[in-house]
C-alpha positions in Angstrom: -40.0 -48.6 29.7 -42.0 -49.5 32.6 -44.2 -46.2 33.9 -46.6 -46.1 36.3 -49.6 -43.8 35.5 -49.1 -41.7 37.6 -45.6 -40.9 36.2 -47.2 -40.4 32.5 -49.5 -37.9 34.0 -46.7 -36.0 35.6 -44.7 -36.0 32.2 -47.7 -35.0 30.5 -48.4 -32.0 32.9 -45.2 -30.9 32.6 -44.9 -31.1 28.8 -48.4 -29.3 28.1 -47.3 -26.6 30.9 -44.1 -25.6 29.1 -45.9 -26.1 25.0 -48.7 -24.9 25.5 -50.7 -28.0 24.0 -53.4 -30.5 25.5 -52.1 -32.8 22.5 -49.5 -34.8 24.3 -49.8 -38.6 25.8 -48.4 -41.6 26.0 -48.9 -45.0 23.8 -49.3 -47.9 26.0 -49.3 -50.2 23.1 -46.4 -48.5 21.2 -44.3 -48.0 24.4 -43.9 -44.1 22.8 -44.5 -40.7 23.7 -46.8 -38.7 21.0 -48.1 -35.1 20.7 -49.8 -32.7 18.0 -46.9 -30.0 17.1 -46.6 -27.7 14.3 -49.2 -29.2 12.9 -48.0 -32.4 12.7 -47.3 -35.7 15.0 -44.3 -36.7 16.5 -43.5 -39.3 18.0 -40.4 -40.4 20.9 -39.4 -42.8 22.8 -39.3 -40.6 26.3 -40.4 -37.1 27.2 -37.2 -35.2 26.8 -36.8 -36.7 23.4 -40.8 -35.4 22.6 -39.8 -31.8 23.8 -37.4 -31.8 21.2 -39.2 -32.9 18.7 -42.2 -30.8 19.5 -39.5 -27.7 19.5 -38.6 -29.4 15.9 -41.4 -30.5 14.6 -41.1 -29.3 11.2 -37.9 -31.1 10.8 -38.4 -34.8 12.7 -38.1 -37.7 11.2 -40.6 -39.6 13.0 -43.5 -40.1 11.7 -42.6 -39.6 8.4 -44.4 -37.0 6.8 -46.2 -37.7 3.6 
């Protein structure tokens, strides 16, 4: 996925507006969206995908939880 900072910051904005949470950004090595959720990490491969799994963070799959 090619984003441009100034796209990440947008998604981020928008993301910690509508959560609530400064824990969100975006892995330029991995290529993935992350945030803090529930009290765990998640992790996705865009942001809509993140705002699910931050809605369902007790039940994603990714990262597993050990």
């Amino acid at each position: 996925m090619d984003v441009t900072e100034a796209e990440i910051h947008a998604e981020q904005a928008a993301l910690r507006k509508r959560y609530g949470t400064p824990w969100i950004w975006y892995g330029w090595r991995t290529g993935r969206w992350w945030a803090l959720a529930g009290g765990r990490l998640v992790e996705a491969v865009s942001p809509g995908e993140l705002g699910r799994a931050m809605r369902t963070s007790a039940s994603w799959p990714w990262p597993p939880v050990r």
